[in-house]
N, C-alpha and C positions, 0 to 999 in steps of 0.2 A: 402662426401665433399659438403659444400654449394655453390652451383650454383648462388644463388642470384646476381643480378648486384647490384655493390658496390650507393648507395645512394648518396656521398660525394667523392669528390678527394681529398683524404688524402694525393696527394703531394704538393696538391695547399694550402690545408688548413697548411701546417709545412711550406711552403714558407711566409705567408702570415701571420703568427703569429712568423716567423724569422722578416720580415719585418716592423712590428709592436712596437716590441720592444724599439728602438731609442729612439721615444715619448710618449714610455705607458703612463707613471706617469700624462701625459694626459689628459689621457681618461679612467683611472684603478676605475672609480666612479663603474663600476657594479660589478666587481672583488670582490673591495674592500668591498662593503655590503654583496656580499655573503658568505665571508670569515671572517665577524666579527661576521656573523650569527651563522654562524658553529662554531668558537670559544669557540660565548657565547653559545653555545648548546651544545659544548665539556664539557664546564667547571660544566654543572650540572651532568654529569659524576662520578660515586664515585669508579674508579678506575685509576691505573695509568697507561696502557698499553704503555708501555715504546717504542714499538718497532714502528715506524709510517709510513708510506708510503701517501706523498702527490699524486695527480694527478693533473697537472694544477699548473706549475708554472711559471707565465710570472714575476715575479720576486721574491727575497727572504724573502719576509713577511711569507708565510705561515711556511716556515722551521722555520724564527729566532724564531715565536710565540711558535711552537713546541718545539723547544730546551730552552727556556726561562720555560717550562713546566717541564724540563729536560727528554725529550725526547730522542731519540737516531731517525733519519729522513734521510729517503731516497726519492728523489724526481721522479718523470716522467712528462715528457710533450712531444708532438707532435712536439714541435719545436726544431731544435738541436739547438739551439743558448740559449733558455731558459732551457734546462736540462745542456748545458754546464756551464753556469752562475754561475749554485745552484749546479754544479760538482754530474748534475743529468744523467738519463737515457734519450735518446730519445727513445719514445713508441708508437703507438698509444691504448686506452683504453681497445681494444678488442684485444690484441696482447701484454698482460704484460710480462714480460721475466721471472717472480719471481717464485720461486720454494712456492710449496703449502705448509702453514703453517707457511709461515716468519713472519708475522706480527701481531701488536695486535690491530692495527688501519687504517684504509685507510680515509683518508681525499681528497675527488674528489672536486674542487671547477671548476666550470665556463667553463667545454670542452664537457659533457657530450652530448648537445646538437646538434653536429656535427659529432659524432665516428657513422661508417657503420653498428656497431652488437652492438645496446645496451644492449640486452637481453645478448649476451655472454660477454660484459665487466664487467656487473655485477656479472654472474656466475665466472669470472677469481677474482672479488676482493673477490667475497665470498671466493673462493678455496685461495687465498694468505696469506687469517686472517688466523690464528690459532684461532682452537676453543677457543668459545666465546669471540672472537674479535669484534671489532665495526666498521663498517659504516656509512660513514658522505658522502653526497653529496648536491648538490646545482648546476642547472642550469637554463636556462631561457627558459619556455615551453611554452605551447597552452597560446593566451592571450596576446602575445607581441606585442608591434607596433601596434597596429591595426587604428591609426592614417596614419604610411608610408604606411600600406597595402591599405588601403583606397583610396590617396591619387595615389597611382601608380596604383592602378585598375581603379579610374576614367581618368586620365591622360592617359592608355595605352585601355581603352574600349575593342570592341572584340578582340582584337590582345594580351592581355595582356598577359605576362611573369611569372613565376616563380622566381620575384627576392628574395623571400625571405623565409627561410628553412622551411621543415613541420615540425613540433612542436607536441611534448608528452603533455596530460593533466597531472592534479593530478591523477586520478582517472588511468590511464592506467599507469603510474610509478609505484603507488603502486602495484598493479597490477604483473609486471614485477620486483618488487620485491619481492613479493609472489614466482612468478613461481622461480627465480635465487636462491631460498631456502632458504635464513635468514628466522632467526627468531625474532620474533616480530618485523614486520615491520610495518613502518610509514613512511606516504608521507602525507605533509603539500605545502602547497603557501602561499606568500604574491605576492602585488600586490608595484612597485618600480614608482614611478611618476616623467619624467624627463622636465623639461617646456624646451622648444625650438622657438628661435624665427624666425627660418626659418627651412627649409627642408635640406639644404644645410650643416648646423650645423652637424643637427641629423647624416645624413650619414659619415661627416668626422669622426663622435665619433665611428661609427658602424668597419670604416675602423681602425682607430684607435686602438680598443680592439680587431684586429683581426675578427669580426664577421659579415665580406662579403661574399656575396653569395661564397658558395664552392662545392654547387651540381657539381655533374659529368657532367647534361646533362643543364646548363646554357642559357639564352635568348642570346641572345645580349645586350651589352651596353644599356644602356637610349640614346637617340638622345636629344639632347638638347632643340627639340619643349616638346617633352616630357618630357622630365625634369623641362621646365618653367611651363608648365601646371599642372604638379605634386606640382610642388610648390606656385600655384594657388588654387590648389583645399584644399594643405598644411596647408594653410594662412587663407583657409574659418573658419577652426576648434580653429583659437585663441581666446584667451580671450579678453576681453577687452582690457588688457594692451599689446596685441600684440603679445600673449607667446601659443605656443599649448602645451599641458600637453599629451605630449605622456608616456606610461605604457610600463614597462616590468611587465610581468607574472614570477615570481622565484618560481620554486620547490626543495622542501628540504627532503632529504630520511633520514633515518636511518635505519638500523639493525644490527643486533647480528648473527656471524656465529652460527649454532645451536651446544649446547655443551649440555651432560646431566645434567649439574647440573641446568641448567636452567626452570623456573615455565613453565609449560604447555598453551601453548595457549588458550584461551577463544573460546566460540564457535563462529563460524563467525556472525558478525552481531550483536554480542554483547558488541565488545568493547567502552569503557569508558573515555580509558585513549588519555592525550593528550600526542604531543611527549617529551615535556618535562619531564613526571613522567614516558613516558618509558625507557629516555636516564636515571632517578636516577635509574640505574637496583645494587640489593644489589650486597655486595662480597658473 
């Protein structure tokens, strides 16, 4: 049994993406790019894996896209309000309910970056695909914000806090997908640029899509000296025209549960391909 102390409060995080909801349509700008990533990454795809499993749905885009595919789609989310919505499951990622072999697709968009066991959520979606099923994921890793990290480290100096999650690279997702067993795996980033003209902004959007601090072992609040200052130091980073161009970091995985009809892997270090011409995998 894992002992480990859990990383994240997975009740605060399902409160708080219940909470969210109201006014997603909001603030669903990161959601929604990394769900039309995966889409268009699905669509060079040249199979039809009818059976789908999303993860992460704070609303019903990712299903109707699916069924508009003519898919057949079941959903999960951490939140009971958004599984109830999309007459989905509530889950957390590392605790799927699904018996091994349901699916022929798992589409994970936008939660991955907050569940306690990522290494066992991905072992759970590898075991749910039926062989030589697909994975599709997208979150926001190593490389985010590094504007508000900035910005609240200078504002908070020796005393500073932990207000904002540790973060996966590319290179250790892949990595962690490797170990979780797919085969031919790929882990890719792009870099999302959000211009902000105050600090103030930025955080309501963060609350907004649900992705406030949810560590277990949290600072205290910002004090309001501290928060002026933060948004002082905020303000030094703008442009000209008054805007700071803060960055998400997004990583995008893929793999194939391993099935024998499938080509042998290459020897390490020698691959070529990019994830596009791994995702055209023949029939």
């Amino acid at each position: 049994m894992d002992s480990r102390p859990d990383i994240f409060d997975s009740a605060l995080r399902a409160r708080r993406r219940d909470r969210m909801l109201p006014a997603y349509a909001d603030h669903d700008f990161l959601h929604q790019a990394m769900l039309d990533e995966l889409l268009d990454r699905l669509g060079d795809v040249q199979r039809e894996l009818p059976e789908a499993l999303v993860i992460g749905c704070p609303d019903g885009r990712a299903r109707a896209a699916l069924e508009a595919m003519g898919k057949r789609v079941a959903c999960v989310d951490p939140s009971f309000l958004a599984a109830r919505a999309v007459n989905g499951v509530q889950a957390d990622e590392d605790a799927l309910p699904f018996a091994d072999d349901s699916f022929d697709l798992v589409l994970a968009c936008g939660t991955l970056d907050s569940v306690n066991d990522l290494p066992g959520a991905l072992i759970l979606m590898r075991r749910v695909l039926r062989p030589d099923g697909l994975m599709l994921a997208a979150f926001a890793g190593a490389g985010s914000l590094p504007r508000l990290k900035a910005a609240l480290l200078a504002a908070e100096g020796d005393r500073a806090g932990q207000h904002i999650h540790p973060q996966v690279d590319v290179r250790a997702a892949g990595d962690l997908l490797s170990r979780a067993g797919f085969a031919m795996p790929v882990a890719d980033g792009e870099t999302l640029t959000i211009r902000y003209g105050d600090i103030v902004r930025l955080m309501h959007d963060l609350r907004g899509m649900g992705a406030g601090n949810v560590l277990t072992h949290r600072p205290p609040a910002l004090t309001r000296n501290v928060l002026m200052r933060a948004a002082a130091h905020f303000n030094d980073a703008a442009d000209p025209d008054g805007r700071v161009a803060e960055q998400m970091a997004l990583i995008y995985l893929s793999g194939w549960k391993p099935d024998p009809s499938q080509a042998k892997p290459a020897r390490r270090g020698s691959a070529t391909v990019s994830l596009a011409q791994a995702l055209r995998k023949p029939d």
